[in-house]
C-alpha positions as MATLAB code, in Angstrom:
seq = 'XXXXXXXXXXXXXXXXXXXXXXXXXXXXXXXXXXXXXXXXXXXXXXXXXXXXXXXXXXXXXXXXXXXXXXXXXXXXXXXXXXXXXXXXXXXXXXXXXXXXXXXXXXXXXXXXXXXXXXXXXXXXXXXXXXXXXXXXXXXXXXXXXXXXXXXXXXXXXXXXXXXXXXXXXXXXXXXXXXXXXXXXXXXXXXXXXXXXXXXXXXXXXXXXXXXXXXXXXXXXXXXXXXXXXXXXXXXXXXXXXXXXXXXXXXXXXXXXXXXXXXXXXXXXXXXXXXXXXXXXXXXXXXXXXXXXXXXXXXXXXXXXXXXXXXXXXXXXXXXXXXXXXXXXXXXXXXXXXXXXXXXXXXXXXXXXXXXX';
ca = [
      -8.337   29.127    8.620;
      -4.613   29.294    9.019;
      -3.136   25.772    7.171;
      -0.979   23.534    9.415;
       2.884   23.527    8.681;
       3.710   19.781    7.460;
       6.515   17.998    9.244;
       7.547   16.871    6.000;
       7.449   18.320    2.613;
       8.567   16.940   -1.364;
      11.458   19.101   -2.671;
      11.084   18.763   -7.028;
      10.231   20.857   -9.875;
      10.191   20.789  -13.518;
      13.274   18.751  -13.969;
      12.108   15.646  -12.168;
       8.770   16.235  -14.083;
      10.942   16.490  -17.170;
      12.514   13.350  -15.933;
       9.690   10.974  -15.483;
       7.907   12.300  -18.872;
      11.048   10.881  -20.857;
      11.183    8.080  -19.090;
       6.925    7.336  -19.662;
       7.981    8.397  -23.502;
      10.763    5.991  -23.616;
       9.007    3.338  -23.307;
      11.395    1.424  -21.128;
       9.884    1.072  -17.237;
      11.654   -1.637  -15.480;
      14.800   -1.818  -14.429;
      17.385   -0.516  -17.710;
      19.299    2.115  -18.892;
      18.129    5.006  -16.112;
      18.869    2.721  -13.297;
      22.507    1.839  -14.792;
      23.251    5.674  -15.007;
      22.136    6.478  -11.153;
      24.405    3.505  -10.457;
      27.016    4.963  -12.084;
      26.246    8.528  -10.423;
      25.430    6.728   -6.820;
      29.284    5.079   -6.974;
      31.024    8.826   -8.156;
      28.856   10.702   -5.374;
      29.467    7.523   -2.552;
      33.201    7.289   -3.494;
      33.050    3.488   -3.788;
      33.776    1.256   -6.816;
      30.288   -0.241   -7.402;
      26.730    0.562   -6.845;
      23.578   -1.601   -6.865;
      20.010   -0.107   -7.086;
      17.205   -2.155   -5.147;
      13.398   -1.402   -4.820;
      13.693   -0.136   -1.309;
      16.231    1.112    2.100;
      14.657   -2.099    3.781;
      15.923   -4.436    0.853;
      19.513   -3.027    0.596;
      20.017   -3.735    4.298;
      18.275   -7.455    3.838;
      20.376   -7.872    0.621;
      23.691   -6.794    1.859;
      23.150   -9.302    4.835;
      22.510  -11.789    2.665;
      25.775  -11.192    0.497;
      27.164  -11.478    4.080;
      26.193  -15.296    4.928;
      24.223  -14.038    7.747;
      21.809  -17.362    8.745;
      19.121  -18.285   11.254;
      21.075  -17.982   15.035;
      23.189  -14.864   13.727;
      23.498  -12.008   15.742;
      23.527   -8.074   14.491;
      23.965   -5.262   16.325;
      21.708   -2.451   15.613;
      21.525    1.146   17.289;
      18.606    0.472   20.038;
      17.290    3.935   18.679;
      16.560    3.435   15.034;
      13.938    2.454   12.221;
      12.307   -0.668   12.534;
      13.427   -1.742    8.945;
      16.639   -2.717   10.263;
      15.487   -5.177   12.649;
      13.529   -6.901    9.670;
      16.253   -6.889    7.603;
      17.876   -8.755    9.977;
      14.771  -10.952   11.250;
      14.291  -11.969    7.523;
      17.735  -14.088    7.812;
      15.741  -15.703   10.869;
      18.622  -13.810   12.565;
      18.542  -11.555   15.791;
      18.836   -7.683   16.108;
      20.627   -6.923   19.473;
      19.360   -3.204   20.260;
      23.001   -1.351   21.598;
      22.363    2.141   23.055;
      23.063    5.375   21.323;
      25.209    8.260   22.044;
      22.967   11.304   24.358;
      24.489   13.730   21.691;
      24.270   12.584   18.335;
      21.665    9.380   19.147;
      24.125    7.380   16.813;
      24.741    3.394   17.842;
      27.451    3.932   21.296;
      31.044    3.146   20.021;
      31.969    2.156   23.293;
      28.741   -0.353   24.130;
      28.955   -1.416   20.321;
      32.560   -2.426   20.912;
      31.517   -4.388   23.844;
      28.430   -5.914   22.772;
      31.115   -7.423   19.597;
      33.346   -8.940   22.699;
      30.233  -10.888   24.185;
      27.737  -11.730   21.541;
      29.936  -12.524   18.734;
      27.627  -11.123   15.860;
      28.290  -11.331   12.316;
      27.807   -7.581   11.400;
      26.801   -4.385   12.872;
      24.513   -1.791   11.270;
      24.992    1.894   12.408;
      22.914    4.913   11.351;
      24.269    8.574   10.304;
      20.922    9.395   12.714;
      19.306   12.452   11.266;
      22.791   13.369    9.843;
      25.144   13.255   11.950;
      27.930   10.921   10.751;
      27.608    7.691   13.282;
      31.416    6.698   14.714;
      32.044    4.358   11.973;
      35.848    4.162   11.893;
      36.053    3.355   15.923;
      33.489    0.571   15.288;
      35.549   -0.937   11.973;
      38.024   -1.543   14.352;
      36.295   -3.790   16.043;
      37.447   -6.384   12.809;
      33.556   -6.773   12.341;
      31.365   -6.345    9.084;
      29.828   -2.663    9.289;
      27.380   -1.723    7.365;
      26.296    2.364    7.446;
      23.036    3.353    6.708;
      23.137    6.533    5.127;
      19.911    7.261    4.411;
      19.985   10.462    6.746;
      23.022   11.488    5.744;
      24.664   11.602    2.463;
      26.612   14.075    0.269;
      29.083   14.961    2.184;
      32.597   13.966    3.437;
      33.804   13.278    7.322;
      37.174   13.243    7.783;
      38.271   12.672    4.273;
      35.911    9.986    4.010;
      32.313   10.677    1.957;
      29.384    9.241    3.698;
      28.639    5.797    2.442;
      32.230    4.388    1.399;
      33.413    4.402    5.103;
      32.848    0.784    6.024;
      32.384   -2.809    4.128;
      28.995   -1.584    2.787;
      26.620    1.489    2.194;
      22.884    1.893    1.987;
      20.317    4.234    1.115;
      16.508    4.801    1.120;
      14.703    6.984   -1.164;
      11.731    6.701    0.501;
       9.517   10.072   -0.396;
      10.518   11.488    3.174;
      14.341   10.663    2.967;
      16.864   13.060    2.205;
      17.077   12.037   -1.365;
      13.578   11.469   -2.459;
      12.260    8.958   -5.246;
       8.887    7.794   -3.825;
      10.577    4.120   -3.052;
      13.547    2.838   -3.860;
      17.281    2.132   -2.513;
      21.293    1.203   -3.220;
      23.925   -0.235   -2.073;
      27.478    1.262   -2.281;
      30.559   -0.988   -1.629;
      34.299   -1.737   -2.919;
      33.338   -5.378   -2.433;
      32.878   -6.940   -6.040;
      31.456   -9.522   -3.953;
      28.801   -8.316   -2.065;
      28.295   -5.770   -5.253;
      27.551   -9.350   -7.488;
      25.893  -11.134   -5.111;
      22.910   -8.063   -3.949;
      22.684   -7.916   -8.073;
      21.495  -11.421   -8.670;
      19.406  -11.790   -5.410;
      17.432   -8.264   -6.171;
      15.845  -10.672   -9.048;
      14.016  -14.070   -9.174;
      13.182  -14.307  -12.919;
      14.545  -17.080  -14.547;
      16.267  -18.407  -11.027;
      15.580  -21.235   -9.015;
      12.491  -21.207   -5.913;
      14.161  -19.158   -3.046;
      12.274  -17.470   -0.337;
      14.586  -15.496   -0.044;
      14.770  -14.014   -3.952;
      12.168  -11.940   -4.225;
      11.169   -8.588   -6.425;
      13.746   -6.169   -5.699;
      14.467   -4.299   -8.453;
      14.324   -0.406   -8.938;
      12.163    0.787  -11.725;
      13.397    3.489  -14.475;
      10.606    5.726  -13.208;
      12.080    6.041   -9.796;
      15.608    6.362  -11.160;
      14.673    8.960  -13.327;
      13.201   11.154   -9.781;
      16.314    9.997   -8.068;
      18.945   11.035  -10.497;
      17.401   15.014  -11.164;
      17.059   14.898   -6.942;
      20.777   13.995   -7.162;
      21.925   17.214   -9.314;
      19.905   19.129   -6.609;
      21.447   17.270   -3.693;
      23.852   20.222   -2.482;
      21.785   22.928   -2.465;
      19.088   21.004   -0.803;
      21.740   20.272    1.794;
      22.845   23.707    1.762;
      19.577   24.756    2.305;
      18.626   22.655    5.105;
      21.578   23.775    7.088;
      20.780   27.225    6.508;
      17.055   26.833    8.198;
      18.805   24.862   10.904;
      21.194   27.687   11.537;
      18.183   29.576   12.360;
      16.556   27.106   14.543;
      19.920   27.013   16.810;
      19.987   30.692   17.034;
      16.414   32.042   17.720;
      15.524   28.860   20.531;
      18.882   29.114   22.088;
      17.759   33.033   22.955;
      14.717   31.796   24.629;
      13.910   32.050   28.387;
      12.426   28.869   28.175;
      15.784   26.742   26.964;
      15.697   24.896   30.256;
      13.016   23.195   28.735;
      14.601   21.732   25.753;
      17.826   20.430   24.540;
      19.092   21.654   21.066;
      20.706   19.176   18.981;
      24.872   19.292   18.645;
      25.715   21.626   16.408;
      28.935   20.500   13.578;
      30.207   21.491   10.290;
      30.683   17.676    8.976;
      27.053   16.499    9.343;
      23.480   16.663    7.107;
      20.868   18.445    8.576;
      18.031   15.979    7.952;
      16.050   16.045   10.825;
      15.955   18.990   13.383;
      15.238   17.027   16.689;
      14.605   18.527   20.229;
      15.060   17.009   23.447;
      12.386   17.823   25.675;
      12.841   17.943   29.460;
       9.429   17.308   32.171;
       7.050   17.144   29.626;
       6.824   13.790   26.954;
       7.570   14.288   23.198;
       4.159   12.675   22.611;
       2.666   16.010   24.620;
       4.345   18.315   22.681;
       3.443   16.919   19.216;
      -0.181   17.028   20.005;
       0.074   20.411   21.314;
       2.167   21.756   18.413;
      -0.906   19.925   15.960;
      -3.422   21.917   18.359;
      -2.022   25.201   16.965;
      -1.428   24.619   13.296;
       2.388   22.561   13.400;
       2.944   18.904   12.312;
       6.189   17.873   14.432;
       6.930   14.575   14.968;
       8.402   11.746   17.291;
      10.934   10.786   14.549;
      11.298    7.102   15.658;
       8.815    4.178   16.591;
      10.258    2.048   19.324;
      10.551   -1.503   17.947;
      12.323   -3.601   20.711;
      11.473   -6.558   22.610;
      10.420   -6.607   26.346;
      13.636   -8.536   26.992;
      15.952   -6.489   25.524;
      19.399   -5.636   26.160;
      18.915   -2.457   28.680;
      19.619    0.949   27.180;
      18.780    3.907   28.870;
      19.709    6.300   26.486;
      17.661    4.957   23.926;
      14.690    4.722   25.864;
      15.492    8.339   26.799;
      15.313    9.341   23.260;
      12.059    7.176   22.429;
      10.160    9.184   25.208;
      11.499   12.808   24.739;
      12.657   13.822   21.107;
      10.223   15.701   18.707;
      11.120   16.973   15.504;
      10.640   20.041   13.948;
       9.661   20.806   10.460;
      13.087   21.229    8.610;
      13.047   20.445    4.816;
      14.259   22.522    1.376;
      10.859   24.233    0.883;
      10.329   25.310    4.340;
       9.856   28.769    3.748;
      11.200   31.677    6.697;
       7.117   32.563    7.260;
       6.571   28.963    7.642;
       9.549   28.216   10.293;
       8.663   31.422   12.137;
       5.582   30.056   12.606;
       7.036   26.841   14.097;
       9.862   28.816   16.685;
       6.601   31.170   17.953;
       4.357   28.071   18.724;
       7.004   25.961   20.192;
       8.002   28.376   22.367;
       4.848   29.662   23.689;
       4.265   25.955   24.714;
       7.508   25.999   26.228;
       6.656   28.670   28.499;
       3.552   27.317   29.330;
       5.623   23.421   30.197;
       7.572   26.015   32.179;
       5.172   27.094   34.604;
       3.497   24.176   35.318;
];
């Protein structure tokens, strides 16, 4: 039996093995030495001044909010196509996420409807997303006079217009969830030039010793994690590198196909991470085409769990996205064999969506 192609798949060798055996040898697990030195390493990649390590991409976001005063009645403007963790980030202030629609190119939050959304609801900060890499419009929104904070957990590494990904607005985040572009099993940062919001995100990621808050909770990275995090980190531009290489390939052998009437390729650009390879499909739902791409051996994916409300602000271009983008296996490790495998199935089920 032929074995499926994963969607997603961990990109390591011996020197994150290496890693976490000195750590386990050190003696030294929680939070110390290793988590100061991919601080240190976070700031120099990010550009910024100061960087704080946290036990998680959702806790960075709820911890930079929190340096931010947000309270219960605050508004924050999130892209209405995006993870859920934003939204409870935000909900955890006993705040509200207004969903604002995305871009039909890149899927990042709409400059334009972001700008707008600031003139009528008055929120206290915006999140955007670099969404599956491509750098979200941050400068157009920061001139909107509003807190931004960019997510970065899609795309990192790399600078956009003289500006590296993460130091662009008030505040950077990142996940290193297993499945993110830097991998660490869990974990996450924030990167800022704000001594401020740097101070206050490192004595809220703690409770010990601190007075009953509900809002203090266990946030702190462990050395064991850092350790993964900072060998991933030496590896970060050829993982890049190599990403955009299998995504070069992608682009070329589906836009030959007879069949590209039945798909939309994603933008092509020089100044973007190529984190997730999504498709737009067109007359047939991305939830089809996932279980028919399983049905022959390949594990794509709808990248993105719709989180909103019933009475949410309208967005068309999110709910576009919700219903019709798959993604295709794109990671380091993805071998040529492997993606082969991937363009042949997906477009044999394109021609068959094409005749029906």
């Amino acid at each position: 039996m032929n074995k499926t192609v994963p969607h997603n798949r961990l990109t390591f060798g011996e020197a994150e093995c290496e890693a976490v055996l000195r750590t386990v040898r050190s003696g030294q697990w929680a939070q110390g030495p290793r988590v100061e030195e991919l601080e240190s390493e976070l700031a120099r990649l990010g550009g910024v001044q100061y960087a704080v390590c946290v036990s998680s991409g959702l806790a960075a976001i709820r911890l930079t909010l929190g340096a931010l005063g947000l309270r219960c009645g605050d508004f924050v403007l999130v892209p209405g196509y995006s993870c859920v963790a934003l939204a409870n980030a935000v909900l955890a202030w006993g705040a509200t996420p207004v969903p604002v629609d995305v871009d039909a190119t890149t899927w990042n939050i709409e400059s334009g409807e972001c700008l707008r959304q600031i003139m009528a609801s008055r929120p206290r900060a915006v999140i955007v997303v670099n969404t599956f890499g491509a750098p979200a419009p941050v400068e157009e929104i920061t001139s909107g006079g509003l807190a931004v904070i960019e997510d970065c957990a899609h795309g990192f590494g790399i600078t956009v217009n003289g500006r590296l990904l993460g130091s662009r607005s008030l505040a950077g985040v990142l996940s290193f969830h297993a499945t993110k572009l830097i991998g660490g099993g869990e974990g996450g940062a924030v990167l800022t030039n704000s001594a401020e919001i740097a101070k206050s995100v490192s004595f809220a990621r703690d409770y010990g010793d601190r007075p009953a808050d509900g809002h203090r909770m266990n946030d702190k990275m462990s050395e064991l994690e850092a350790s993964i995090i900072l060998a991933q980190l030496k590896r970060l531009p050829e993982m890049i590198a190599a990403r955009a290489w299998l995504a070069s390939r992608y682009l070329e052998r589906l836009a030959e196909s007879l069949h590209c009437h039945v798909y939309k390729l994603p933008a092509n650009s020089r100044e973007r991470v190529w984190y997730r390879f999504a498709v737009q499909m067109a007359g047939v739902s991305a939830e089809k085409v996932v279980s028919d791409l399983r049905g022959v051996g390949v594990d794509a994916a709808q990248p993105v769990t719709d989180w909103r409300a019933g009475n949410s602000p309208s967005a068309p271009v999110a709910d576009k996205a919700y219903r019709s983008l798959v993604s295709l296996p794109l990671y380091p490790t993805l071998t040529q064999d492997e993606q082969d495998v991937v363009i042949v199935a997906f477009l044999k089920l394109c021609g068959v969506y094409a005749r029906a």
